[in-house]
C-alpha positions as CSV (number, residue, x, y, z in Angstrom):
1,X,67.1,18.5,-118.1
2,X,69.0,18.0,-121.5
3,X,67.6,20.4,-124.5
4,X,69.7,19.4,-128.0
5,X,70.9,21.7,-130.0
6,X,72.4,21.7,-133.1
7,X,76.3,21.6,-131.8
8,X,77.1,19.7,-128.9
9,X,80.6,20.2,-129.1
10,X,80.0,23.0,-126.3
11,X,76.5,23.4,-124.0
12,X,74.8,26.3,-121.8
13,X,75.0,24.9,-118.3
14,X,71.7,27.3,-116.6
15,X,71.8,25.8,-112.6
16,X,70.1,26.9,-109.7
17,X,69.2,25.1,-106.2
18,X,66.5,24.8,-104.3
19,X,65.8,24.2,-100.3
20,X,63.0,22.9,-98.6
21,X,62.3,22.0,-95.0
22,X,59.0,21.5,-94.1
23,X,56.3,22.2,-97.0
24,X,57.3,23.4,-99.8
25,X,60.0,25.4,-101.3
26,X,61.9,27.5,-98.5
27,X,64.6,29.0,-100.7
28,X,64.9,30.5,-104.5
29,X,61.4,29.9,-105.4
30,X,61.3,32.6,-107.7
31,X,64.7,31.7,-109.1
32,X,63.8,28.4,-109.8
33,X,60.4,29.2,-111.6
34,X,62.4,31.7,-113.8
35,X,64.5,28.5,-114.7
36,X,61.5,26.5,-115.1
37,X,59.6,28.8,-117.6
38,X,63.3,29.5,-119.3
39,X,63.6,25.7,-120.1
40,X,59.6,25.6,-121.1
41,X,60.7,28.4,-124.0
42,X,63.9,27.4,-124.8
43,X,61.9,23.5,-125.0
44,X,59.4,25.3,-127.6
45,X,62.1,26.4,-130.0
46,X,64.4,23.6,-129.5
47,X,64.8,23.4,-132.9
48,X,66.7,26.8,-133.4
49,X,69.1,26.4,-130.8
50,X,72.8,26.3,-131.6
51,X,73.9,25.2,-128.8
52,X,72.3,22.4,-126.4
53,X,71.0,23.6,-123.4
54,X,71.3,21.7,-119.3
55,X,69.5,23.0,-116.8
56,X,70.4,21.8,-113.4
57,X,68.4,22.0,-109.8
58,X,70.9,21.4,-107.3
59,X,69.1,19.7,-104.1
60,X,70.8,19.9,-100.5
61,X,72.0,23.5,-100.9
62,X,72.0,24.5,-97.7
63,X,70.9,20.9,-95.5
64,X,73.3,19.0,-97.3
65,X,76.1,20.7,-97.6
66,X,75.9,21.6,-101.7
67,X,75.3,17.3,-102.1
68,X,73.8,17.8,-105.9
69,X,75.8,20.2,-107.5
70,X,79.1,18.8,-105.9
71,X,77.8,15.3,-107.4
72,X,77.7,17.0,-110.6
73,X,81.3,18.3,-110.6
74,X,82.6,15.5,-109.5
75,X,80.8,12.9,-111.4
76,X,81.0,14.9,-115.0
77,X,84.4,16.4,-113.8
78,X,85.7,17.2,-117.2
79,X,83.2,17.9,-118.7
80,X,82.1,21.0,-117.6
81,X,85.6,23.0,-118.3
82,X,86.3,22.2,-121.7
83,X,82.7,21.9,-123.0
84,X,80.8,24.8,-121.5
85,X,80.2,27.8,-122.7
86,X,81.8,30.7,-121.0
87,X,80.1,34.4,-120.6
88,X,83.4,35.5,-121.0
């Protein structure tokens, strides 16, 4: 999920992951619906943000050997170094 902000010259990248394998969520559920109500408020105010927002839900965690947040990496490979903000 992609929230605009008012720079895009440098983005918040909020990720988690998430595991399932049977019914349901087997790992990080409440993680994941601390994410989910953090992108429903920052969503609400969208248009006070300074910076854009991405939240990420990695899938295949654990079962697939970190398969959606190793996509990410190596698909937006650049990206993510020069253009994301550090809590440093």
């Amino acid at each position: 999920m992609r929230i605009q902000g008012r720079d895009e010259s440098k983005f918040v990248l909020l990720h988690g992951h998430y595991d399932s394998w049977d019914v349901g969520v087997g790992d990080t559920p409440t993680g994941d619906a601390c994410m989910m109500e953090v992108a429903r408020m920052l969503w609400a105010n969208r248009d006070r943000l300074e910076r854009s927002v991405r939240i990420c839900w990695w899938p295949g965690h654990s079962t697939g050997r970190f398969a959606g947040s190793t996509w990410y990496a190596d698909t937006y490979r650049a990206r993510p170094s020069r253009k994301t903000v550090s809590p440093t």
